[in-house]
PAMARBA-857655 format. One record per atom (N, C-alpha, C): atom name; x negated, y negated, z; residue in three letters. Coordinates in steps of 0.2 Angstrom, whole numbers, always signed. Layout:
residues N
+------+-------+-------+-------+------+
: name :     x :     y :     z : resn :
+------+-------+-------+-------+------+
:   CA :     X :     Y :     Z :  Ala :
...
+------+-------+-------+-------+------+
END
This chain:
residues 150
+------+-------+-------+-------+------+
: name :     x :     y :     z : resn :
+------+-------+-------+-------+------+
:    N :   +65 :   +53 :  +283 :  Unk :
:   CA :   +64 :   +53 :  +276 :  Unk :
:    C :   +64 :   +60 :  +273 :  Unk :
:    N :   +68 :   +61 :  +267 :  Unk :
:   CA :   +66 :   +67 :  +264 :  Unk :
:    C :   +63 :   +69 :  +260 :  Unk :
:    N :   +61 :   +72 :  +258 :  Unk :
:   CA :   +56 :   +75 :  +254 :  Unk :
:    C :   +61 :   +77 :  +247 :  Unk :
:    N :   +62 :   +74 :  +241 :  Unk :
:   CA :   +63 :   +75 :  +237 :  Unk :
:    C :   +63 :   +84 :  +232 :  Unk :
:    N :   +70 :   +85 :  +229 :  Unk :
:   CA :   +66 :   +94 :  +228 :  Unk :
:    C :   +64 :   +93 :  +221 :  Unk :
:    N :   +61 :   +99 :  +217 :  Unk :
:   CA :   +60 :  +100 :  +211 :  Unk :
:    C :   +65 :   +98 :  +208 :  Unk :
:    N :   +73 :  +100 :  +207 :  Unk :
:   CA :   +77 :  +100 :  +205 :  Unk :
:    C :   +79 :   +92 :  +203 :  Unk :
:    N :   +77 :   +90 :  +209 :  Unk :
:   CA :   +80 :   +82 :  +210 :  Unk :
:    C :   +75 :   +78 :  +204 :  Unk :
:    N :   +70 :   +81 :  +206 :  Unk :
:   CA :   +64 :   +75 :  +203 :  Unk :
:    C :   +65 :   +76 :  +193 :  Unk :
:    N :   +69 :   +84 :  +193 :  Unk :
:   CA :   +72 :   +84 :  +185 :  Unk :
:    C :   +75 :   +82 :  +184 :  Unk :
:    N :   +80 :   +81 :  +188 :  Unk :
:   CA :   +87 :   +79 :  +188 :  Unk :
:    C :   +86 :   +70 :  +185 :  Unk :
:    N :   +79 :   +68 :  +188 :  Unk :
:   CA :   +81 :   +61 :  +187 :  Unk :
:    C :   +75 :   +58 :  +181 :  Unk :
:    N :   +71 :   +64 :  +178 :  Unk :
:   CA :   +68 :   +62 :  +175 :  Unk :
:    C :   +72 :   +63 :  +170 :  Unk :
:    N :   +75 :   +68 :  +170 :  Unk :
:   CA :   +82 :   +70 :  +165 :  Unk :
:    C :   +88 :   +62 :  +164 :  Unk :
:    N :   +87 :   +59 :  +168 :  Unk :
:   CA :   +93 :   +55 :  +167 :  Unk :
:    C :   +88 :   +47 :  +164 :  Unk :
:    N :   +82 :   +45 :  +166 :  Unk :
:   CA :   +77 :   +40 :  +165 :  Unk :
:    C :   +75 :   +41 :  +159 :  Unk :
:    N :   +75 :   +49 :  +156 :  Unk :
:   CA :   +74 :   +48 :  +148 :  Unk :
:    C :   +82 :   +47 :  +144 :  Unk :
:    N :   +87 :   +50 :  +146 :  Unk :
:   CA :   +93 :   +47 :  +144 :  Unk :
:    C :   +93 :   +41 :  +143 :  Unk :
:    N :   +93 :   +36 :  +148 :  Unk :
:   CA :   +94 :   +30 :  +146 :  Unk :
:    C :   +89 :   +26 :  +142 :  Unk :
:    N :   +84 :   +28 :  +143 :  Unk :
:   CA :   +77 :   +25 :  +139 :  Unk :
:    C :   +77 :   +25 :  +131 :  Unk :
:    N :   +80 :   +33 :  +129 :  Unk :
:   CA :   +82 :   +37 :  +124 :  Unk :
:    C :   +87 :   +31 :  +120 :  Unk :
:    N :   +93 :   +32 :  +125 :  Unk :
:   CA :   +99 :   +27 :  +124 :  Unk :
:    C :   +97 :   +20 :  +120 :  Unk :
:    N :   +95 :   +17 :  +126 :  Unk :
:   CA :   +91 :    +9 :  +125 :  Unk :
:    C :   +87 :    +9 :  +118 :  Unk :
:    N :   +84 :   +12 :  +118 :  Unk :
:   CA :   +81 :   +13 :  +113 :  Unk :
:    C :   +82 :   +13 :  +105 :  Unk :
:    N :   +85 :   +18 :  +104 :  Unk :
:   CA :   +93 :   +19 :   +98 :  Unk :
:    C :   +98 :   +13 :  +101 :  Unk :
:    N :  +100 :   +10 :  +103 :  Unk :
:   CA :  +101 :    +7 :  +101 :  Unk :
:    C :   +99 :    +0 :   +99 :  Unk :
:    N :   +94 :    -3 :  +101 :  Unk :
:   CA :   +90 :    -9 :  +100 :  Unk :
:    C :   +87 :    -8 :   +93 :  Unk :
:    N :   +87 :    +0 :   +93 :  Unk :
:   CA :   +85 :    -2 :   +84 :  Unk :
:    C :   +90 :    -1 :   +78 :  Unk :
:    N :   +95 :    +0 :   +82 :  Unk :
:   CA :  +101 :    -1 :   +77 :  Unk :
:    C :  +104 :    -7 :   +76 :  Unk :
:    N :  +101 :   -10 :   +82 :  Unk :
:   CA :  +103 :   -16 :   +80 :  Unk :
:    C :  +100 :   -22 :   +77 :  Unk :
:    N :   +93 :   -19 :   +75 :  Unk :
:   CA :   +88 :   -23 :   +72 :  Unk :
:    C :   +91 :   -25 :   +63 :  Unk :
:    N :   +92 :   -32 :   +60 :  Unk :
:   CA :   +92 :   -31 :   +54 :  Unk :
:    C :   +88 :   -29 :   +46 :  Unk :
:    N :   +91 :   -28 :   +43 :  Unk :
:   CA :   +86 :   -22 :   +39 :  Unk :
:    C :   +82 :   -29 :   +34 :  Unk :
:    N :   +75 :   -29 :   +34 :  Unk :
:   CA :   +71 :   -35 :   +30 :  Unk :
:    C :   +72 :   -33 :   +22 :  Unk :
:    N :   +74 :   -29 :   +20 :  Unk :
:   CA :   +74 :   -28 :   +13 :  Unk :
:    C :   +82 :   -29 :   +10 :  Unk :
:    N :   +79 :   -35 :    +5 :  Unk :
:   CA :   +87 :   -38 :    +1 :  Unk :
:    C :   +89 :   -32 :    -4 :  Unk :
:    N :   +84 :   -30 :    -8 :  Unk :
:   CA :   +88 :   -25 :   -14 :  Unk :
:    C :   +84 :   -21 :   -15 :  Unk :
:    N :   +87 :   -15 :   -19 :  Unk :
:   CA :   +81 :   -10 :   -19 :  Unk :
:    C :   +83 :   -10 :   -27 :  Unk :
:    N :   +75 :   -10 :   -28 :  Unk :
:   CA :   +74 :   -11 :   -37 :  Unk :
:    C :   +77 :    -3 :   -41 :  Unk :
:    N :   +83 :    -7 :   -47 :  Unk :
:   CA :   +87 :    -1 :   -47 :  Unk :
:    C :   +81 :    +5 :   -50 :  Unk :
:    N :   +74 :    +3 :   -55 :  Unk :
:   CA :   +69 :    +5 :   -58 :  Unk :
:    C :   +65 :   +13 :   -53 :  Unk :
:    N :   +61 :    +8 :   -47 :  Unk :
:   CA :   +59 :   +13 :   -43 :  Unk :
:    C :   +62 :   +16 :   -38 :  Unk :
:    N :   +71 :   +11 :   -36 :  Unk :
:   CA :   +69 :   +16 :   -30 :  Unk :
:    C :   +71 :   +11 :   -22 :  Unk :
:    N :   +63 :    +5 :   -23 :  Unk :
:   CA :   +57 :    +5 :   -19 :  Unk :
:    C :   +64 :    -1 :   -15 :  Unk :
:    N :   +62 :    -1 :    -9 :  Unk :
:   CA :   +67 :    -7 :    -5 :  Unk :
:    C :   +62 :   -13 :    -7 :  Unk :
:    N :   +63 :   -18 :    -8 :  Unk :
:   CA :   +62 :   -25 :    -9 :  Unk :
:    C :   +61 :   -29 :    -4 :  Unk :
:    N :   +58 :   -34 :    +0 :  Unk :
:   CA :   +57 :   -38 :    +5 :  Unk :
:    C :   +62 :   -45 :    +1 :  Unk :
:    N :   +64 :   -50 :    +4 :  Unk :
:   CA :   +69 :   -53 :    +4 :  Unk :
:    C :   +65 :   -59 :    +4 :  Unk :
:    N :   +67 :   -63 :    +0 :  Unk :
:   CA :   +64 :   -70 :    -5 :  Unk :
:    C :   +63 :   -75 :    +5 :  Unk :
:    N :   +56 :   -72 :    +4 :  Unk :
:   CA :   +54 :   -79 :    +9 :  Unk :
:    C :   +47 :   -73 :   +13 :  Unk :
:    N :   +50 :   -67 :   +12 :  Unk :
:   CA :   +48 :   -63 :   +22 :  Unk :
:    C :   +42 :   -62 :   +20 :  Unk :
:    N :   +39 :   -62 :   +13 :  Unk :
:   CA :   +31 :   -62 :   +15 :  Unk :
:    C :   +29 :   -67 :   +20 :  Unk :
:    N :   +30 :   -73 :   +13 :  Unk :
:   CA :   +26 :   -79 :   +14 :  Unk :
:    C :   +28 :   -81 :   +21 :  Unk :
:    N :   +32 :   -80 :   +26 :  Unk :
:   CA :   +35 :   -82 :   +32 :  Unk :
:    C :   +28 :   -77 :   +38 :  Unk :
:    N :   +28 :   -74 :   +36 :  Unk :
:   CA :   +24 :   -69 :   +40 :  Unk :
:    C :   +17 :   -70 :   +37 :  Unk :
:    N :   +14 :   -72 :   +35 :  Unk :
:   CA :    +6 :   -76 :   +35 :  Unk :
:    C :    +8 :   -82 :   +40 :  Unk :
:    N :    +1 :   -81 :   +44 :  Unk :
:   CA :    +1 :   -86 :   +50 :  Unk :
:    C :    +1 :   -92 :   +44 :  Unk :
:    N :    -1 :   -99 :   +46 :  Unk :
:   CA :    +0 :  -105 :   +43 :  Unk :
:    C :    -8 :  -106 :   +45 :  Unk :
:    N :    -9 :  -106 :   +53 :  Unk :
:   CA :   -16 :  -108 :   +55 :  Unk :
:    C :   -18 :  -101 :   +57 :  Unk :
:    N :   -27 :  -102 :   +57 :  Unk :
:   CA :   -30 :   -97 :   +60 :  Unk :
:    C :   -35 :   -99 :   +64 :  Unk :
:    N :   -33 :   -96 :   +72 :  Unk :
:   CA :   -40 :   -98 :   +77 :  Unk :
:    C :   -44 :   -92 :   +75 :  Unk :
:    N :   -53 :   -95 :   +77 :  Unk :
:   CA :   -57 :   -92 :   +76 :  Unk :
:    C :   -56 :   -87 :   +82 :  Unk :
:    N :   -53 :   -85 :   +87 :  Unk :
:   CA :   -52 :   -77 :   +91 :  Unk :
:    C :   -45 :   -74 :   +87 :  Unk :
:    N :   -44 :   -76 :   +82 :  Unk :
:   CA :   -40 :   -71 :   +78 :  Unk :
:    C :   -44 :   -67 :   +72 :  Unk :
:    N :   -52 :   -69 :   +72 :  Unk :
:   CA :   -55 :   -68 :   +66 :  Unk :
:    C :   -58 :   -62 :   +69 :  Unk :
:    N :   -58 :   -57 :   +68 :  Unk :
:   CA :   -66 :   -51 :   +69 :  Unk :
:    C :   -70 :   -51 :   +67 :  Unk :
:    N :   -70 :   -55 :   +61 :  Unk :
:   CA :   -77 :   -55 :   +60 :  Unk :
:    C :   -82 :   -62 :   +59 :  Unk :
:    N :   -77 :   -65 :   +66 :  Unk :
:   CA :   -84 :   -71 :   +69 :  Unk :
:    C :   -89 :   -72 :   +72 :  Unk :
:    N :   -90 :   -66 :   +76 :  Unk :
:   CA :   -95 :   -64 :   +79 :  Unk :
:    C :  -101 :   -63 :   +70 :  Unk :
:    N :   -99 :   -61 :   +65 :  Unk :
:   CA :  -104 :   -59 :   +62 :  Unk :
:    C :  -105 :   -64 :   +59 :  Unk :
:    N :  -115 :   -63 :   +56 :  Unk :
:   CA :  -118 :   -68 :   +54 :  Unk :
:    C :  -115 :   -69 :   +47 :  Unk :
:    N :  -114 :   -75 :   +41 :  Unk :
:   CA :  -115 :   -73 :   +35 :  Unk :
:    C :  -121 :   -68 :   +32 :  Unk :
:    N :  -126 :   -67 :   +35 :  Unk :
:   CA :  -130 :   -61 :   +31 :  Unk :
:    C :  -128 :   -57 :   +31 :  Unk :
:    N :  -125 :   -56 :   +35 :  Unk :
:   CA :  -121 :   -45 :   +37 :  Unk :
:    C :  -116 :   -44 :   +34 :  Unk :
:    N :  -111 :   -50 :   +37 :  Unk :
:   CA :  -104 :   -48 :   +35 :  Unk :
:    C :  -103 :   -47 :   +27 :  Unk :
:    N :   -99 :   -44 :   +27 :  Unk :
:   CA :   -99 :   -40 :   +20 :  Unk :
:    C :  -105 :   -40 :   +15 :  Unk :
:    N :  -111 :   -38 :   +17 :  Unk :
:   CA :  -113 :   -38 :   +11 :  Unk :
:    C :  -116 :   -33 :    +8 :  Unk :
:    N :  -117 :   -33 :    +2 :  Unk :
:   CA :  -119 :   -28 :    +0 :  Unk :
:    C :  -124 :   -24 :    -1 :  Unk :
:    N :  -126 :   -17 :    -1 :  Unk :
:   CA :  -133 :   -14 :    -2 :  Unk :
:    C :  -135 :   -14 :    -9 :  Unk :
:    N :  -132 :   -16 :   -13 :  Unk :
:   CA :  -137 :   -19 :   -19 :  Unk :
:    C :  -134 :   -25 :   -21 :  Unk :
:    N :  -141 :   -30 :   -22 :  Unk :
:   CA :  -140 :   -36 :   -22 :  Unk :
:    C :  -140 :   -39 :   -29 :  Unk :
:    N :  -141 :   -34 :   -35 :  Unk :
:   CA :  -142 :   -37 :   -41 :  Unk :
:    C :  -136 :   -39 :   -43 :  Unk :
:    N :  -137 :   -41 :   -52 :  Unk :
:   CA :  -132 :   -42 :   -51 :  Unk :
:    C :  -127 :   -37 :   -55 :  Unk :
:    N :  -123 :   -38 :   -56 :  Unk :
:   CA :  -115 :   -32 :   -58 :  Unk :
:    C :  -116 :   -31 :   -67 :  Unk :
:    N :  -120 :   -37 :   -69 :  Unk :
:   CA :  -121 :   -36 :   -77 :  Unk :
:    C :  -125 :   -30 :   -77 :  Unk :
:    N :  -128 :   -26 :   -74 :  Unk :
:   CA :  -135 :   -22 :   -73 :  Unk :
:    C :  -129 :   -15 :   -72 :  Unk :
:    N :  -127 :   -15 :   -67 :  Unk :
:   CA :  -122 :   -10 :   -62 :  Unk :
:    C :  -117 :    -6 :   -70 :  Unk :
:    N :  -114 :   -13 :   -75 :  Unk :
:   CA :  -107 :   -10 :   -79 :  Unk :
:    C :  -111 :   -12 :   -86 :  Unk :
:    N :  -117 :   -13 :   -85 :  Unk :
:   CA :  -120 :   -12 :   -92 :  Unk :
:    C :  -116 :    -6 :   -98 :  Unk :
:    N :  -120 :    +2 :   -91 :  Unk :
:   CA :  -120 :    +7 :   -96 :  Unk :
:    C :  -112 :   +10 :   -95 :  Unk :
:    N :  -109 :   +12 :   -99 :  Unk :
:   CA :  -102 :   +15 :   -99 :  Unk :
:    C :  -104 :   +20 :   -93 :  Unk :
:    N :   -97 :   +22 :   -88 :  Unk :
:   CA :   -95 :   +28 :   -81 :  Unk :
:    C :   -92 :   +31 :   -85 :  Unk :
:    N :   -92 :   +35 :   -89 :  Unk :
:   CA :   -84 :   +40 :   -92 :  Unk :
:    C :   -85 :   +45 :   -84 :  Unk :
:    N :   -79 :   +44 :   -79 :  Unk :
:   CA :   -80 :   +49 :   -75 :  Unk :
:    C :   -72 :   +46 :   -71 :  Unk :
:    N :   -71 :   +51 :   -68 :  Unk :
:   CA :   -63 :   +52 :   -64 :  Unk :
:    C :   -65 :   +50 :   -55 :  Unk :
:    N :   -62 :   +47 :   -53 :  Unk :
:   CA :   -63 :   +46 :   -46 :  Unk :
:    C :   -57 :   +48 :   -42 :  Unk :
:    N :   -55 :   +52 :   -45 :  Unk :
:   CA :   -50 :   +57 :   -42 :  Unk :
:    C :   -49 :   +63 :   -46 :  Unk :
:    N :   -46 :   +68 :   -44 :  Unk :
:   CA :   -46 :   +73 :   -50 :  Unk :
:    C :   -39 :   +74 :   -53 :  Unk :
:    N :   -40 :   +77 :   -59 :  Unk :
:   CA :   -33 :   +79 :   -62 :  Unk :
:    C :   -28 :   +80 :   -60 :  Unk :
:    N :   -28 :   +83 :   -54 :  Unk :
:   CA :   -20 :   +83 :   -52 :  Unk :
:    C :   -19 :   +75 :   -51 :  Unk :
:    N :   -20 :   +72 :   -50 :  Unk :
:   CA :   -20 :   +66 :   -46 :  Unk :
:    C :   -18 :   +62 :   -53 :  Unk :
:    N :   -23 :   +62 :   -57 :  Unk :
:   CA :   -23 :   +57 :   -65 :  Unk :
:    C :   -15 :   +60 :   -66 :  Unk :
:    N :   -14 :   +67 :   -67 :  Unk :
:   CA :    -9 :   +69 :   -68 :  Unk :
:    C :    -3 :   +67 :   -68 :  Unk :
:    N :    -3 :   +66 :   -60 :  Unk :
:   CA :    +3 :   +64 :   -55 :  Unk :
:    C :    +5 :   +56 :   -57 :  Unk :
:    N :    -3 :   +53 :   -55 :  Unk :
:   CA :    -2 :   +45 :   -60 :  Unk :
:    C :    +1 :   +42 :   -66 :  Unk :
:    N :    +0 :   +47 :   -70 :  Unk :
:   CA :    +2 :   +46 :   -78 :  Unk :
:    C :    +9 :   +49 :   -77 :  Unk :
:    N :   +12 :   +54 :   -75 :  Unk :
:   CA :   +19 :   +55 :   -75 :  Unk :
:    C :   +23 :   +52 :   -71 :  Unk :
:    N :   +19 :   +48 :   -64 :  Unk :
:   CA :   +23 :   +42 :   -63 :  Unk :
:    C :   +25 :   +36 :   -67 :  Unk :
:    N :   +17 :   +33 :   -70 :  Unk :
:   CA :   +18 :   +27 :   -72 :  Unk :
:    C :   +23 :   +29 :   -80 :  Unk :
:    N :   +23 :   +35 :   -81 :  Unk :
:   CA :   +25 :   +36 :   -88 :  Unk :
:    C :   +33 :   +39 :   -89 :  Unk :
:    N :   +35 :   +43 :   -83 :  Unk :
:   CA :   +41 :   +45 :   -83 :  Unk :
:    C :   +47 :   +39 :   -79 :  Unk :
:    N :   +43 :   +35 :   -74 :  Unk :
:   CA :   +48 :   +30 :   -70 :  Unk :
:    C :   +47 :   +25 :   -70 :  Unk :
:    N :   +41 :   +24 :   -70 :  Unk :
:   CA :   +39 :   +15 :   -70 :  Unk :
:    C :   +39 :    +9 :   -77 :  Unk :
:    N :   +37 :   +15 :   -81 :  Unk :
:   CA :   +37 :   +11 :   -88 :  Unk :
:    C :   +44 :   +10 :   -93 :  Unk :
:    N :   +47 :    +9 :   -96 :  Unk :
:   CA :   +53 :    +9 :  -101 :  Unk :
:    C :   +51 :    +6 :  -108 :  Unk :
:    N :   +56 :    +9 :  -113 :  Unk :
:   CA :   +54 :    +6 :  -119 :  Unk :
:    C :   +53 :    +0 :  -121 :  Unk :
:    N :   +52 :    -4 :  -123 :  Unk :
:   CA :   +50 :   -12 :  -124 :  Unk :
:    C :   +47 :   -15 :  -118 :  Unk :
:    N :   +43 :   -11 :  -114 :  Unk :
:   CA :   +40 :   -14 :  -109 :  Unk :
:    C :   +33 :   -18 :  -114 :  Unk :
:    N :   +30 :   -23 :  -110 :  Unk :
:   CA :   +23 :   -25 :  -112 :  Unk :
:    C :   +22 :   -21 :  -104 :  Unk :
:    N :   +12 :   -21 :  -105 :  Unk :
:   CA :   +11 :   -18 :  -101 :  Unk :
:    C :    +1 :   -20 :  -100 :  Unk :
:    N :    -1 :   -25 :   -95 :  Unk :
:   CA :    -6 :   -26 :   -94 :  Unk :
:    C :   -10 :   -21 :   -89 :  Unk :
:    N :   -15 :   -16 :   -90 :  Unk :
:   CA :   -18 :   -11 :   -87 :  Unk :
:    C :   -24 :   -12 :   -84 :  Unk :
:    N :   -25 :   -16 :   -79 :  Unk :
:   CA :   -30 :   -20 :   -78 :  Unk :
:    C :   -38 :   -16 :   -73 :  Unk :
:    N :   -34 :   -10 :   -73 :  Unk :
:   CA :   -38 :    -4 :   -69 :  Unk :
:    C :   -41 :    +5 :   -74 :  Unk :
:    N :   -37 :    +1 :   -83 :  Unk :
:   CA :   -38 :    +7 :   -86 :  Unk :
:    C :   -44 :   +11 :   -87 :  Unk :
:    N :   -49 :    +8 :   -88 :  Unk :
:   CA :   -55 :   +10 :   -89 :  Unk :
:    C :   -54 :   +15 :   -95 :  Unk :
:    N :   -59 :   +18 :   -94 :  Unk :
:   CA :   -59 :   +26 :  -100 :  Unk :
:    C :   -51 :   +30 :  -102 :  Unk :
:    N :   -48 :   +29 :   -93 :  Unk :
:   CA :   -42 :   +34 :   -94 :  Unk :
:    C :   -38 :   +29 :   -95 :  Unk :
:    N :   -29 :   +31 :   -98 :  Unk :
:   CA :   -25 :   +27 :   -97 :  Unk :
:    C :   -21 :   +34 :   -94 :  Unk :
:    N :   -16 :   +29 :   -88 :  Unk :
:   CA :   -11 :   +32 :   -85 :  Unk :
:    C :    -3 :   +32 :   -91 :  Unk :
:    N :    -6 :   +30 :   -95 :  Unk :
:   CA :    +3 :   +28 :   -98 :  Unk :
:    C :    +1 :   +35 :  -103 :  Unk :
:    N :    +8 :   +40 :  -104 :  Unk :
:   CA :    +7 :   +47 :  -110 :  Unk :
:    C :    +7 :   +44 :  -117 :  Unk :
:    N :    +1 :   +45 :  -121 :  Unk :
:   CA :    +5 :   +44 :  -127 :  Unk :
:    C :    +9 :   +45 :  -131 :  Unk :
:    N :   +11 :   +40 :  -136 :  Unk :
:   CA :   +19 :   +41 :  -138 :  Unk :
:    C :   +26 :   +41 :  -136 :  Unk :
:    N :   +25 :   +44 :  -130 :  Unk :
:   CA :   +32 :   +44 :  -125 :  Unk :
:    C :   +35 :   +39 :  -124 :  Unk :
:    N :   +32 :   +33 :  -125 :  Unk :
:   CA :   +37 :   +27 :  -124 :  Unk :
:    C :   +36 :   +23 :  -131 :  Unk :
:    N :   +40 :   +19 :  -132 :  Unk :
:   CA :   +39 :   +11 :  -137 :  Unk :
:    C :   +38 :    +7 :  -133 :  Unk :
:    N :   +31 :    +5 :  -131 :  Unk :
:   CA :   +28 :    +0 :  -128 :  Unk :
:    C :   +28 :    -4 :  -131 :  Unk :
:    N :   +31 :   -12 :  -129 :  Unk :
:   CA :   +29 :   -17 :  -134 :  Unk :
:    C :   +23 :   -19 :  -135 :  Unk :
:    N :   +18 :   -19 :  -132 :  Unk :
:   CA :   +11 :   -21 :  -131 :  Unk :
:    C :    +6 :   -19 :  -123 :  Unk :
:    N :    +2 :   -14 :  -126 :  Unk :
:   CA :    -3 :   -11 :  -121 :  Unk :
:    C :    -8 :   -14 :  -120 :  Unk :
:    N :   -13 :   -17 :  -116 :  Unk :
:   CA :   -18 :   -22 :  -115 :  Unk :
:    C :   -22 :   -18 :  -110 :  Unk :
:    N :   -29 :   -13 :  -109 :  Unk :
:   CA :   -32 :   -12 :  -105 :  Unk :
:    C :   -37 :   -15 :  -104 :  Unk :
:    N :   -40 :   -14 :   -96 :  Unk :
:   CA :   -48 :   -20 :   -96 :  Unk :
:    C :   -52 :   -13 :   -94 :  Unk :
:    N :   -59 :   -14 :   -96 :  Unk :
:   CA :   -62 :    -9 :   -94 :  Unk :
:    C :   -67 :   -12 :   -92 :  Unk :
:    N :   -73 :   -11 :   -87 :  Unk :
:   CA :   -78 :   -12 :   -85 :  Unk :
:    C :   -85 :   -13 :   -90 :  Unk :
:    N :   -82 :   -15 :   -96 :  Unk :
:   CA :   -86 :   -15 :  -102 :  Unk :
:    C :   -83 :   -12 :  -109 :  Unk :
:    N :   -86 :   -13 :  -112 :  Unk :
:   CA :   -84 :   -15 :  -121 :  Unk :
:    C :   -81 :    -7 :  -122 :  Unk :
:    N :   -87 :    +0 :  -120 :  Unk :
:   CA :   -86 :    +5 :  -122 :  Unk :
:    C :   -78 :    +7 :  -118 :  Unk :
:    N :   -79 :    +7 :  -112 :  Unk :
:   CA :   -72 :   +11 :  -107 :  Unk :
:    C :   -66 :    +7 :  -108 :  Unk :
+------+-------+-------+-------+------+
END
């Protein structure tokens, strides 16, 4: 029997990642691409009329759940129990991310995603709107706020 040299055992790890390498590329070249079209608006590739709803299970057994092991009282619950009328009574005029970011948001939603004659439901506007004013001819802007003031 002999003893393998340094050289040899590169030589072969050299040639096991080749092929691995190889196999590899090519198995994903040969996979087909899930996206039908890409929306000519953002850009964004599209999923193909079915592939969501095909990829939701149908059934669910309870060892696919995580969270069967927990009781109703824990899982998800919340640390305040009152109720939400109390919490959005008083108006938040406040940012939950900072101005760069609002920034970023409103020059996307305002430079790419919106178009003149768009309608436009804003269902997360609150105090701020991400759309710039006047830049566009919206046909109609509808924000929800977490109350009458925001």
């Amino acid at each position: 029997i002999t003893t393998p040299t340094t050289n040899n055992l590169q030589q072969r790890r050299q040639f096991l990642s080749s092929i691995s390498t190889s196999i590899i590329v090519q198995s994903l070249a040969t996979q087909p691409a899930n996206a039908a079209i890409r929306d000519p608006k953002t850009g964004i590739l599209l999923p193909s009329v079915g592939e969501i709803e095909s990829s939701i299970p149908q059934t669910w057994d309870e060892d696919d759940n995580p969270f069967a092991s927990l009781s109703e009282s824990v899982s998800f619950s919340r640390l305040d129990a009152s109720d939400d009328k109390i919490f959005y009574a008083e108006p938040r005029f406040v940012e939950h991310v900072d101005q760069q970011a609002v920034d970023s948001i409103t020059s996307y939603v305002s430079d790419r995603l919106l178009q003149n004659g768009d309608s436009v439901l804003d269902l997360c506007s609150s105090w701020t709107s991400h759309i710039t004013p006047g830049k566009l001819e919206l046909k109609r802007v509808a924000g929800l706020g977490m109350n009458a003031k925001e």
